[in-house]
KOLNU-622371 format. One record per residue: residue in three letters; x, z, y of N, C-alpha, C, O in turn. Coordinates in steps of 0.2 Angstrom, whole numbers, plus 5000, padded with zeros to 4 digits. Layout:
<ronus>
ALAXZYXZYXZYXZY;...
</ronus>
This chain:
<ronus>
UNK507253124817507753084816507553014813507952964815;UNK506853004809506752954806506352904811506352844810;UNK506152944816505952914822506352864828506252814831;UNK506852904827507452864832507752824829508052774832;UNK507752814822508152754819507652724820507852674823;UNK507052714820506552664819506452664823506352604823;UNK506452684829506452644837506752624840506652604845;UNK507352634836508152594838508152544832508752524832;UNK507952524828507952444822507352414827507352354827;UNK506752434830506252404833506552364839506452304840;UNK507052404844507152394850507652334849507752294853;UNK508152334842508652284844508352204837508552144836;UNK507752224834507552184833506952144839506852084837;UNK506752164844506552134851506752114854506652064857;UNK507452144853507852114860508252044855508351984858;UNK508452044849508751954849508151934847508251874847;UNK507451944846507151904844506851884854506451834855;UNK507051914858506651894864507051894869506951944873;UNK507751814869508351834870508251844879508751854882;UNK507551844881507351834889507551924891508051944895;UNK507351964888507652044886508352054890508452104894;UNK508752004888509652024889509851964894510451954894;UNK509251934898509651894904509651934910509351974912;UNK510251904913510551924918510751874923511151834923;UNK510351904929510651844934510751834939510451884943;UNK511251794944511651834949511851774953511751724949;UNK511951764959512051724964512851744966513151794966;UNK513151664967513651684969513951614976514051554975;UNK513951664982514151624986514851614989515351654990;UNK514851544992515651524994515551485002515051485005;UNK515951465002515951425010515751375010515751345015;UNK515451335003515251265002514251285000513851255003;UNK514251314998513551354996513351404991513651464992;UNK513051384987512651444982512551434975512351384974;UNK512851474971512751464966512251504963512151564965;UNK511851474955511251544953511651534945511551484941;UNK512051584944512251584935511851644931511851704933;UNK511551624927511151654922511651674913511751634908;UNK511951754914512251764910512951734911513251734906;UNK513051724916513751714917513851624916514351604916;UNK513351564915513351514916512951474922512351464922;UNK513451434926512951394930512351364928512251334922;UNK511851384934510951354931511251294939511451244936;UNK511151294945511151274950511451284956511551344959;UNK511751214959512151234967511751204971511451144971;UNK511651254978511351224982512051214987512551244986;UNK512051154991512451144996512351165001511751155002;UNK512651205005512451235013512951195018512851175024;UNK513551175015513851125021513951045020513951025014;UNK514051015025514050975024514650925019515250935019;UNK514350875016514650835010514850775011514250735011;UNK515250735013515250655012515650625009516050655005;UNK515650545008516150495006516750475010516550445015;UNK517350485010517450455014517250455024517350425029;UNK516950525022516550505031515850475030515550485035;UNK515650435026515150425025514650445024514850495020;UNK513950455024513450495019513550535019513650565014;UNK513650575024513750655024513050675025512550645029;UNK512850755019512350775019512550835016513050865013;UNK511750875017511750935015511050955014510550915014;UNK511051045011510451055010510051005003509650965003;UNK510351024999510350994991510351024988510451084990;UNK510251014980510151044973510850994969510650934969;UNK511451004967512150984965512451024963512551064968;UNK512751024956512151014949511651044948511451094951;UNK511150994942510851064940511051044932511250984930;UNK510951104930511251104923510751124917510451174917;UNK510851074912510351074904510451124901510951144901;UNK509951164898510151224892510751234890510851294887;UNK511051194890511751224886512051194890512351154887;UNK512351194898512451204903512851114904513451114904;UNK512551054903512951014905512450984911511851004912;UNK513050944916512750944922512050864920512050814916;UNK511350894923510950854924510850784930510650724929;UNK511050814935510950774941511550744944512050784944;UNK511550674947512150634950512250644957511750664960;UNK512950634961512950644967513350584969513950564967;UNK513050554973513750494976513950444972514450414972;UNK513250434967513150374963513450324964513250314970;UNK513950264961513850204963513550144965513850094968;UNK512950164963512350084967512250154969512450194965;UNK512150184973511650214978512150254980512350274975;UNK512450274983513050334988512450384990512450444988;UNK512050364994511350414997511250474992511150534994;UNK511150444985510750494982511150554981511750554981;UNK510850614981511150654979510550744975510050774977;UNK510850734969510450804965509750784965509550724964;UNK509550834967508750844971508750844976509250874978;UNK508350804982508450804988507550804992507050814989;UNK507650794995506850794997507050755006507250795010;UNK506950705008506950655016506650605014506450585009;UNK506450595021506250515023506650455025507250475027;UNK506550405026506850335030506850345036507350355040;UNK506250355038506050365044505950415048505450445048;UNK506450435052506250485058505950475066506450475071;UNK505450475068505550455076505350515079505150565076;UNK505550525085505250545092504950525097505350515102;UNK504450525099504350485107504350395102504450355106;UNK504150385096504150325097504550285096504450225094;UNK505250325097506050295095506250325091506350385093;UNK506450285083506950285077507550325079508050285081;UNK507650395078508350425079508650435074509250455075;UNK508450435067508950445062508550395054508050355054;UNK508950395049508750375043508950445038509450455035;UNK508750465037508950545034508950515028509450525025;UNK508550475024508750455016509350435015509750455010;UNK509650395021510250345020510750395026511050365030;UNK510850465025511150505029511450485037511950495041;UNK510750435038511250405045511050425052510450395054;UNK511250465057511050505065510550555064510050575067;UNK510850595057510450685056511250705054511750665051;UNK511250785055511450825053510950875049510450905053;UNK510950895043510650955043511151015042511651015039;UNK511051085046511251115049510951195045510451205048;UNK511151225040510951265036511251335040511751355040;UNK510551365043510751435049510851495044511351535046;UNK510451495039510351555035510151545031509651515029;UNK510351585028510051595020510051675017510451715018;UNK509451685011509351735009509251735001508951684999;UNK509451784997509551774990508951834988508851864993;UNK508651844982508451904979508251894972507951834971;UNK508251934967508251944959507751974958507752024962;UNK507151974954506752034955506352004950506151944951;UNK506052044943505752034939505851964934505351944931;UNK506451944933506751874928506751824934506551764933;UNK506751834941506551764944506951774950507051824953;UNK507351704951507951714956507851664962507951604962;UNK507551714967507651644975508051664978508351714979;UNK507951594980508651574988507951544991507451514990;UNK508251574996507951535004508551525009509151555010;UNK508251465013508651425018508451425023507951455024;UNK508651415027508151405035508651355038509151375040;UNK508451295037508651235038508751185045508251145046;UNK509251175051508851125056509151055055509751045054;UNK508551005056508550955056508850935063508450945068;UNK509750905064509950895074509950825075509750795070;UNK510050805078510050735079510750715085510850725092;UNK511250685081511750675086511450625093511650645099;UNK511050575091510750555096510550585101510750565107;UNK510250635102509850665105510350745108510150795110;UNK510950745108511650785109511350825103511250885105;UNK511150815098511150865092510650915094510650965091;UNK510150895098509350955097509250945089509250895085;UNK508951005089508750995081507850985085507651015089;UNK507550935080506950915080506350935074505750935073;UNK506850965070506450995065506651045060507051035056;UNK506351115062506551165056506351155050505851125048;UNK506751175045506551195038506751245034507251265032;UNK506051275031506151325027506051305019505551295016;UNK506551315017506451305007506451365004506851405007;UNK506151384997506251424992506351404987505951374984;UNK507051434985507251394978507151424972507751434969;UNK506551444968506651484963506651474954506151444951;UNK507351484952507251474945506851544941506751604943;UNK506551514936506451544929506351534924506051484922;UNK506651604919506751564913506151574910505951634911;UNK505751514906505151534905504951544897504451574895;UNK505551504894505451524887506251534885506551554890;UNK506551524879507151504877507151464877507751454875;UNK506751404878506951334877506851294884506951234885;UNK506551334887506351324895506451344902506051394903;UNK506751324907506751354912506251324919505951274918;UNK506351344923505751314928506251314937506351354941;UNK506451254938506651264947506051234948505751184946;UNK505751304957505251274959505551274966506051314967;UNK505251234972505451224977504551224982504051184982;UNK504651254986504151274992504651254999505151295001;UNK504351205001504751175008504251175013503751145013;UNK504451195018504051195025504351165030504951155029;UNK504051135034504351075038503951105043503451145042;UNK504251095051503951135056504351085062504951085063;UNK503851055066504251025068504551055078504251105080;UNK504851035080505151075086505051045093505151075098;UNK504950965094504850935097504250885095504150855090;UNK503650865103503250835102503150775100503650735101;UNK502650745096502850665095503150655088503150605085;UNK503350695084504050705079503550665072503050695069;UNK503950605068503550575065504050555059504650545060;UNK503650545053504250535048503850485043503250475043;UNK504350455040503950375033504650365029505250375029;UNK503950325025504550315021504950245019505150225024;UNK505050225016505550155016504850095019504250085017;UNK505250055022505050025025504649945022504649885025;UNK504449965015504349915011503649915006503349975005;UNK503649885003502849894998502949964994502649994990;UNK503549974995503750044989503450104991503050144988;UNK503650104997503650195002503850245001503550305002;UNK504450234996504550284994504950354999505450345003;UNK504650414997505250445003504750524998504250514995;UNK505050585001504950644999505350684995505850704998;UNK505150704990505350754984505550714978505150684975;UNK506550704978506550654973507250674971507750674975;UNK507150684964507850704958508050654956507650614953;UNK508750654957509250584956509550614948510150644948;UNK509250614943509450634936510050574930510050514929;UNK510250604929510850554924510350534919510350584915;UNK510150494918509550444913510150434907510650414907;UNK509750454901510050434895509750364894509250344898;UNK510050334889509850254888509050254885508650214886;UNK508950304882508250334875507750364882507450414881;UNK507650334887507450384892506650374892506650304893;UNK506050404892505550354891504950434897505050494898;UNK504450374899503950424903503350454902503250434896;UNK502950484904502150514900502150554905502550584908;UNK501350534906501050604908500550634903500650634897;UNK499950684906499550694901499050654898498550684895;UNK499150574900498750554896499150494891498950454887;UNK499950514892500350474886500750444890500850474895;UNK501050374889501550344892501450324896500950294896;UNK501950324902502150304908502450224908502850224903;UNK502350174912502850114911502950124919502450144922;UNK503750114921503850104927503750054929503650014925;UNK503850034936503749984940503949964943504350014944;UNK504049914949504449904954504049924958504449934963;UNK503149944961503249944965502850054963502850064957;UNK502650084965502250154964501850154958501350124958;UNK501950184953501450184949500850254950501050304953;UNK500250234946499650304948499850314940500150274936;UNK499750384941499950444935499650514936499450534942;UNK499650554931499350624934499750674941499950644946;UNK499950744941500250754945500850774943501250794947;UNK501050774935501750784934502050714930501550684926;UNK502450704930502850664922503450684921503950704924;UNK503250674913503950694910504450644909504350594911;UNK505050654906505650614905505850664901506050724902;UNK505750604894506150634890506550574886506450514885;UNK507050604883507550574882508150624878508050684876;UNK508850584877509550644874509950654883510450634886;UNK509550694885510150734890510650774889511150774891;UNK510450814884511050844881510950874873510450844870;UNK511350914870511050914862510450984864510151004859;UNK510451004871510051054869509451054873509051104874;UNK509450994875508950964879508750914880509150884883;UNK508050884879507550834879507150804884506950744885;UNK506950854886506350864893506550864900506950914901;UNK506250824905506250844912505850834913505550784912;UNK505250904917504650874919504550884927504450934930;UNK504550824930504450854938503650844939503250804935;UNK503550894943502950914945502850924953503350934957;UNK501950914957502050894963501350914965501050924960;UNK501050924970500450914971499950884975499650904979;UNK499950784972499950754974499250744979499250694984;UNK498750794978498150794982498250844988497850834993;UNK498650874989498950894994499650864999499850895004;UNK499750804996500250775000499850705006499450655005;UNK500150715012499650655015500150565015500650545016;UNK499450545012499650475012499850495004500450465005;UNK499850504999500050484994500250414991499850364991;UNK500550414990500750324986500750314978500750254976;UNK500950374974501050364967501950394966502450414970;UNK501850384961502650384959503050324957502950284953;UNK503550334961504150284959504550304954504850364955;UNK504750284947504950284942505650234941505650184943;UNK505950254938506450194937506850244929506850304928;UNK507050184926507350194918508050204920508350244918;UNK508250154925509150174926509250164934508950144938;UNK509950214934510450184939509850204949509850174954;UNK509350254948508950264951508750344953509050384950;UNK508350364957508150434958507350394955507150334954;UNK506950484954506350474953505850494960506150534962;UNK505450484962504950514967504250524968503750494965;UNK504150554971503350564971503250534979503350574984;UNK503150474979503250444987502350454992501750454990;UNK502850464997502550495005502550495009503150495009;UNK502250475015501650455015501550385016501050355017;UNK502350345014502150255015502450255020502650295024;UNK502650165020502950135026502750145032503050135038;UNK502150175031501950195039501850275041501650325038;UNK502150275046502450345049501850395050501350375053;UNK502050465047501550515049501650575055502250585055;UNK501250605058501450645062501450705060501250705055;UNK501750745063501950795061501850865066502250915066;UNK501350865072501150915077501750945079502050965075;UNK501950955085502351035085502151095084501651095086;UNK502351155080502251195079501851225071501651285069;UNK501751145068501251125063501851145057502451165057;UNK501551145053501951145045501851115039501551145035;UNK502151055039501951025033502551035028503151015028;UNK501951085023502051095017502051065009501651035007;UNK502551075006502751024999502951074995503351114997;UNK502751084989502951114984503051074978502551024977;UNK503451074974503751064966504051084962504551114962;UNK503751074956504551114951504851064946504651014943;UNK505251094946505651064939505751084933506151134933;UNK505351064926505451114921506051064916505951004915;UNK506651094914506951094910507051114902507451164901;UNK506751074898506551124891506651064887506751004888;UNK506551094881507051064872506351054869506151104866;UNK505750994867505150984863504851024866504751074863;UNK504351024874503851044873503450994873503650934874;UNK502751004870501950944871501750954876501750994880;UNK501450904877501150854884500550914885500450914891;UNK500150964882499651024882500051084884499951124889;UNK500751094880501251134886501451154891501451204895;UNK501651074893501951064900501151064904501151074910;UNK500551064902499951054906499951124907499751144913;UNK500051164903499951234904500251254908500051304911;UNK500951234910501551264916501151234919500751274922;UNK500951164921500551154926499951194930499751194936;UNK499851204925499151214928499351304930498951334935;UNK499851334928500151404932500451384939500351414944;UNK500751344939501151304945500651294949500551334954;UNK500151244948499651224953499251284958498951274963;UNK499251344953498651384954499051434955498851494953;UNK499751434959500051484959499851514968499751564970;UNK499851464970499951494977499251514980499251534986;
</ronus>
């Protein structure tokens, strides 16, 4: 008897002290897309159908919202200086075929993206969605010119920390098929979170502060952003793997009114083979005071995951 009381004061002193114990998490879909609630609170929506203004800027296949530790939304959609931006997003400026310009996918204009399928699964504290995504082209009577496959997996990694990671496959479906990024000294284009910037909002990587710039700045493979997003969180760390991205440019940073990115591959357009796959991986850690030696640590699990 003296046994089970004490294994039962051990069990429920474990479980509040290690509140990861008693999470629960569940996906919940509707005709618009997907939701991942952790304990019955929104973490993230992915869009599966299409979204616009007015008719304008219609887009899909996005991350809106996502939300801070204490569930307030972090990422904007349908910003006022920028209509385009939207959540997390990941496009180019540039799309061609054969040579000819058929859409501007950053600026939603002559694509469709067309979300065929999707797959959900929970298993061991970690929740994916998978997409399977076609890139159509009204121009072209809506052939889609390029597949995609994304995986969208959260976890929680501490109590004060969670992690959205993203593994995207680009595959292209017709020959010729080339993609760039704005068409300016910036080149920005890829893996790029449009985040509601508090005014205290300041940059680092792991060797200290970041200053933005107007045009790419060099940095390591992650930066952070910290700032008051909400009272229960301080931290955004995106992360990327810039030696495996072609054409690397740096990161474009911005303090307001801006998305962030890790820009690819530049104003000048890259190819993309038929049948080929170009792969992009990221995550996103969302966390309350970690140190620049922490976040290097999720890094260096991220980098060395696959």
């Amino acid at each position: 008897m003296k046994n089970l009381i004490l294994f039962s004061l051990c069990y429920i002193l474990f479980t509040f002290s290690n509140p990861l114990q008693s999470q629960t998490l569940n996906f919940e879909k509707n005709k618009e897309g997907i939701w991942l609630k952790e304990n019955g609170n929104p973490r993230f929506f992915y869009r599966m159908t299409t979204k616009s203004k007015g008719g304008e800027y219609p887009r899909a296949n996005y991350i809106h919202p996502l939300y801070s530790l204490d569930g307030e939304p972090l990422t904007e959609d349908f910003p006022e200086d920028h209509y385009h931006h939207r959540g997390i997003f990941w496009t180019w400026h540039q799309l061609y075929v054969d040579g000819i310009r058929v859409a501007d996918p950053w600026l939603c204009e002559g694509i469709s993206w067309e979300v065929k399928s999707t797959n959900t699964n929970i298993n061991d504290g970690k929740a994916i969605l998978e997409a399977h995504v076609y890139w159509e082209i009204p121009q072209l009577e809506n052939q889609a010119v390029l597949k995609e496959k994304v995986l969208i997996s959260y976890e929680r990694l501490e109590e004060n920390v969670y992690a959205l990671s993203f593994d995207i496959d680009l595959q292209a479906l017709v020959d010729n098929l080339e993609i760039g990024g704005s068409e300016d000294a910036k080149g920005y284009g890829g893996f790029s979170p449009r985040i509601d910037l508090p005014e205290n909002i300041r940059f680092s990587d792991i060797n200290g502060n970041v200053m933005p710039q107007n045009l790419a700045v060099q940095a390591g493979p992650w930066i952070n952003l910290s700032g008051d997003f909400s009272p229960k969180t301080n931290g955004i760390t995106i992360m990327g793997e810039p030696e495996k991205l072609p054409s690397f440019q740096g990161w474009i940073l911005r303090s307001a009114k801006s998305m962030q990115n890790m820009a690819f591959p530049g104003r000048k357009p890259i190819k993309i083979p038929k049948g080929k796959n170009l792969n992009i991986r990221n995550r996103i850690l969302v966390h309350k005071n970690l140190t620049s030696k922490e976040i290097e640590k999720y890094y260096q699990q991220f980098s060395n995951k696959k």
